[in-house]
N, C-alpha and C positions, 0 to 999 in steps of 0.2 A: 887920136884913134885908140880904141880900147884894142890889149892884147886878145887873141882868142880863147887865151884863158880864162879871163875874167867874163869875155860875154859867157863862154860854155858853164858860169860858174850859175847855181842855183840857189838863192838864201835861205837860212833855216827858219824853215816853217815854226819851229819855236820861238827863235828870237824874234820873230816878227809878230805871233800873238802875242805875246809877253810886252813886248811893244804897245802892242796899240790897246792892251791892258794898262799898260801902266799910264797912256796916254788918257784914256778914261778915266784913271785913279785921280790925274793932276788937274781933270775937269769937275772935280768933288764925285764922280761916280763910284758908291761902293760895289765895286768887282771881287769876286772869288776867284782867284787865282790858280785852276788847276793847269797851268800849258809848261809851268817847270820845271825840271826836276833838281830844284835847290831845296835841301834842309831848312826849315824853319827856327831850328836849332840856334844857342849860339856856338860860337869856339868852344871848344875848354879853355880853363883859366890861363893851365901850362901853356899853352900856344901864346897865349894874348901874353903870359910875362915874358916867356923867349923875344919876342918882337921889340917888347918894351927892354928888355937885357940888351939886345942887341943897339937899340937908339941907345942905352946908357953908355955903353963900351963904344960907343963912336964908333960901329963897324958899318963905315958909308961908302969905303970902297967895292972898286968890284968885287966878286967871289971867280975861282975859278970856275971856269963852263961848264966841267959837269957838277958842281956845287960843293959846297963845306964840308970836307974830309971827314967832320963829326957826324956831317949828316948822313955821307956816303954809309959810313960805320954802322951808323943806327939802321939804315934799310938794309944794308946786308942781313945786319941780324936778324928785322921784321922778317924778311924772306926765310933764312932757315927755322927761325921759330914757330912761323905762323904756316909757310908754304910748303917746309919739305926741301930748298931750292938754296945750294952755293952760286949764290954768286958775289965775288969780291966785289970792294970796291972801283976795281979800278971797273967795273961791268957796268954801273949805274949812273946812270946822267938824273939829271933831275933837271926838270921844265918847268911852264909856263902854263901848269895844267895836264889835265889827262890826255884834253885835246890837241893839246902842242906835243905833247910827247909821241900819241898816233902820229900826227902830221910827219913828225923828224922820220918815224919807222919807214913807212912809204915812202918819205923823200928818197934815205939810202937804200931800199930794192927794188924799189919800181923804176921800169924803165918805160919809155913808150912803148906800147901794145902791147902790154905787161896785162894779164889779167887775173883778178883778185877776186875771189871766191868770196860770197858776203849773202848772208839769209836772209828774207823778208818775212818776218815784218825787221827792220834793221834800223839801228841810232840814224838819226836824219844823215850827220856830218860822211858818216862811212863813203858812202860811194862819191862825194862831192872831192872827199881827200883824194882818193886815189884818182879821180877824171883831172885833181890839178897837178900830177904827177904825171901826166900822159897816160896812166894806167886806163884800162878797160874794167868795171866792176860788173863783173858775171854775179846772177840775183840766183839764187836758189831760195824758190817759194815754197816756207814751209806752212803748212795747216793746224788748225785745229786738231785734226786728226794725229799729226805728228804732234800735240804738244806743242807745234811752234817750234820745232829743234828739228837740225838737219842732218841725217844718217851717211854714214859714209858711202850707201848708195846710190843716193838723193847725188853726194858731192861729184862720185864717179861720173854721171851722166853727165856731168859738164864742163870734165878738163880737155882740155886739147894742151896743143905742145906750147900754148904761149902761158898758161896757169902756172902763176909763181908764189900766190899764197892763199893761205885760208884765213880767213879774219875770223875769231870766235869771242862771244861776250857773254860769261855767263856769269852772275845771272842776269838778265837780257833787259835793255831798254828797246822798246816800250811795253814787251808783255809781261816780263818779271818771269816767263822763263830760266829751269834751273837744269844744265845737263849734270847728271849722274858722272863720277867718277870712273864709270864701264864706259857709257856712251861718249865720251869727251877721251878715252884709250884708244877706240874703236877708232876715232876720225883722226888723232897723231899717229895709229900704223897706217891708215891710208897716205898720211904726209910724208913721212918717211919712205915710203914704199914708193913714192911717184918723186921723192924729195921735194917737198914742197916745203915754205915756211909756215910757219902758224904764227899770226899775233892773236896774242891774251890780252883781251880787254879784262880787268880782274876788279875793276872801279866799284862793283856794288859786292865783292864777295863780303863783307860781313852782315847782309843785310838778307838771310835765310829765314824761311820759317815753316812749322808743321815738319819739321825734323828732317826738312832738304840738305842735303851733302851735295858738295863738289869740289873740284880741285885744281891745280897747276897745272897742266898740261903739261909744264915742263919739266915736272917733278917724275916724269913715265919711266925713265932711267936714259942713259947716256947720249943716243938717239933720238930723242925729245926734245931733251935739251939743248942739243946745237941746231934743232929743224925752228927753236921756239923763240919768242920776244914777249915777255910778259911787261904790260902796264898795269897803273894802277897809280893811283893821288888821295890825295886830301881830303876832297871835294867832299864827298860822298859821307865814308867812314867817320869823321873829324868835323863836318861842318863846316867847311874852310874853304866854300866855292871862292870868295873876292880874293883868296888871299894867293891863288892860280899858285898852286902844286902841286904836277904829278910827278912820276919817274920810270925810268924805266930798268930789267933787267935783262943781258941779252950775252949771248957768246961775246968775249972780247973783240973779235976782228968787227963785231954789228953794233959795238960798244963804242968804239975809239971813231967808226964813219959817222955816227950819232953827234959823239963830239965837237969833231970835227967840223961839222954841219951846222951843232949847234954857234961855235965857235965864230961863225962868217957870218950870224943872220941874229942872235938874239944875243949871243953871249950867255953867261951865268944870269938866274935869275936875283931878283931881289934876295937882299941877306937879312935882309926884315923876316922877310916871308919864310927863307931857310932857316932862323933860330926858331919861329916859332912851330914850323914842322918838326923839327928837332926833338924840341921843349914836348910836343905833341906824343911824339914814338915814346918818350923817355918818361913821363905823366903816367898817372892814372888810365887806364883803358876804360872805367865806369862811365863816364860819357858816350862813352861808345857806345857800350854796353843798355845805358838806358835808353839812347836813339831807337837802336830796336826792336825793344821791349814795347816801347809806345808805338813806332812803325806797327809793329806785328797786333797792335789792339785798333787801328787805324784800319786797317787793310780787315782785319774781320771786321771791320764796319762798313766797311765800301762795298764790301764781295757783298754781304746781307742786303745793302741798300739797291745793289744792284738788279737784284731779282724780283724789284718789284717797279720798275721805272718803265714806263710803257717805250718800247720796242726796242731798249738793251738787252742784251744778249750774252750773258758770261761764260763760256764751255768751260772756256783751261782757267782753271785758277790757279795765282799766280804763285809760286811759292818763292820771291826773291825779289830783290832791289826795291822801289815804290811808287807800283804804277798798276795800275786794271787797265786791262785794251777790251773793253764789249765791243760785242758786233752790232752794230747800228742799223743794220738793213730793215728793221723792224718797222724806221720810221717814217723810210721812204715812201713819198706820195701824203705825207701828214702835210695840211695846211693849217697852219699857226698864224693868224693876223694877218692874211693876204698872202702871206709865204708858203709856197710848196716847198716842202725837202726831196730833194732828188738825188744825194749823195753827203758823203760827211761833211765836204769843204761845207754845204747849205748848212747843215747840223749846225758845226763849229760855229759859224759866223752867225746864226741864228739867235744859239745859248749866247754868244759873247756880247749882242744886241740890244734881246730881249729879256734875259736873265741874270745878263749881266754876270756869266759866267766862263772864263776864259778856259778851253780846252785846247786840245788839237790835235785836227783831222791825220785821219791813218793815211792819206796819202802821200802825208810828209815822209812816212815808215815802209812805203812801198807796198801797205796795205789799204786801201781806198775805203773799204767798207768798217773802218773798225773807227774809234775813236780812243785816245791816251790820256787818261787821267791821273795824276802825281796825287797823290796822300800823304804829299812831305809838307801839309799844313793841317795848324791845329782841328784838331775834333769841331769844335763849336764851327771855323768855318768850316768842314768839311760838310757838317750835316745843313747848314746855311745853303751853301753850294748847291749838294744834290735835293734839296727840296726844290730851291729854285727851279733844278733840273725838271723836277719832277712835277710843280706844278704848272708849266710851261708847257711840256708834252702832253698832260693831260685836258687840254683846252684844244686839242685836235679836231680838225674836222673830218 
């Protein structure tokens, strides 16, 4: 008999298109691939020789839990040089990914009928972590209108006495939402002011564009920083989804339950994987640096193509991370080859079909009528992709 955990659990509508994309791929089907948000990129080099340093020096034993003292070292740094943010080493655990490091966050504050503050359109995983915490995830629906970013008003209307955190990701999966360094001030005095926690999801900040700013939340000054838990990995910035690296920084007392936690369930992660993060901080940033120089020639490709795809819809455009969220309602009631569309999930599995191009529906995001497209693949297929798109919808009846 399964726990109630696990039935209450819901799979990520990503990995399951991505799935049965790839399932397609191993059938000889050429598939486009927009439902992920992995870089197409490689590593940098320094990553890939730290790995290989580390297999040369025989470092096959464990690491400690919260990870390699050099590495601790290096993100401290990352954090004061790039964030504004002290926090020692002993403050930083480093994971199993971005995703495993959220996971550990909610493990140590959520309690049952704990409720966490989370915006829609929001990362699929969010709400699914804290319901496996016991937690309750309270959805604050933002719009168009707002940008897709939720005001500390928007957030008031929905605390009660069991509200114990606000989760924020900017810039934002799935619309590429970016809050301002005012408006992301505004929601850590409403935190403070009610004491609530704040986790920073911080995974796509170097992925800005069209001269977007923003910031650390927990960079606000002293009261910020003991309300805040800032993440952030590899994945994203580096290229380095397989190599599952994120970390976290957080007040000591939410540092050492971290550990602790990690300590009983995963232990330290790979020491492969931590010389070449290492090797990664301490390298070249021009990798980095070129990712989104080509992101930002990508994404003004997508936004242009977008405005001419019959019954997408672009309001917010997106100025961060690499993803377009149009609104789909456009194509509601469209019959394509015997198929009526009557909502995205029809879209989604439509294109993935009949075009042979893998997306995914906004209902995964808590938005039903929008569709999430990644443009973390090359030009050639991107325009491959949305032609497809486009000449599929246009065979309407």
């Amino acid at each position: 008999m399964l726990s109630q955990r696990a039935k209450n659990l819901a799979p990520s509508p990503t990995v399951a298109i991505d799935s049965r994309a790839k399932a397609l791929l191993s059938a000889g089907v050429d598939v486009v691939n927009f439902s992920v948000g992995e870089p197409d990129f490689d590593a940098p080099e320094s990553a890939k020789r730290g790995a290989m340093e580390a297999i040369e020096k025989g470092m096959n034993k464990y690491s400690p839990t919260p990870g390699l003292p050099d590495l601790l070292k290096a993100i401290s740094k990352k954090f004061k040089d790039e964030n504004g943010l002290d926090y020692a080493p002993n403050q930083i655990i480093v994971s199993n990914g971005g995703k495993h490091s959220l996971t550990n966050v909610f493990m140590v504050l959520v309690d049952p009928g704990d409720e966490v503050i989370i915006q829609s359109p929001y990362w699929v995983s969010y709400p699914e972590m804290v319901k496996l915490c016991g937690g309750v995830p309270v959805i604050v629906e933002t719009t168009e209108a707002t940008g897709f970013k939720m005001t500390p008003d928007m957030i008031r209307a929905k605390l009660t006495p069991r509200t114990k955190l606000i989760n924020l990701n900017s810039p934002s999966n799935p619309t590429g939402a970016v809050y301002t360094p005012d408006e992301l001030r505004a929601i850590v005095e409403l935190a403070v002011e009610k004491n609530l926690y704040i986790i920073s999801d911080e995974i796509y900040e170097h992925l800005l564009y069209d001269g977007a700013v923003t910031a650390s939340p927990a960079s606000f000054g002293p009261e910020a920083y003991e309300h805040t838990i800032t993440v952030n990995g590899f994945s994203k910035a580096y290229a380095m989804t397989g190599w599952r690296a994120g970390f976290v920084g957080a007040p000591a007392r939410i540092a050492k339950a971290i550990a602790d936690l990690q300590s009983q369930t995963t232990s330290g992660i790979s020491t492969l994987t931590q010389m070449g993060a290492l090797r990664a901080l301490e390298g070249s940033q021009e990798p980095r640096a070129m990712m989104r120089r080509e992101f930002a020639k990508r994404r003004e490709y997508v936004i242009e193509r977008m405005q001419s795809i019959p019954g997408f819809a672009l309001s917010v455009v997106p100025t961060g991370a690499f993803y377009v969220f149009p609104k789909v309602t456009g194509t509601y009631g469209m019959t394509i080859k015997g198929k009526t569309i009557q909502s995205s999930d029809d879209l989604a599995m439509l294109l993935l079909e009949e075009a042979n191009v893998a997306l995914v529906s906004g209902s995964g995001f808590g938005s039903p009528d929008y569709l999430r497209i990644s443009y973390a693949t090359a030009t050639e297929r991107l325009k491959t992709g949305l032609d497809r798109i486009d000449a599929l919808l246009r065979q309407a009846q």
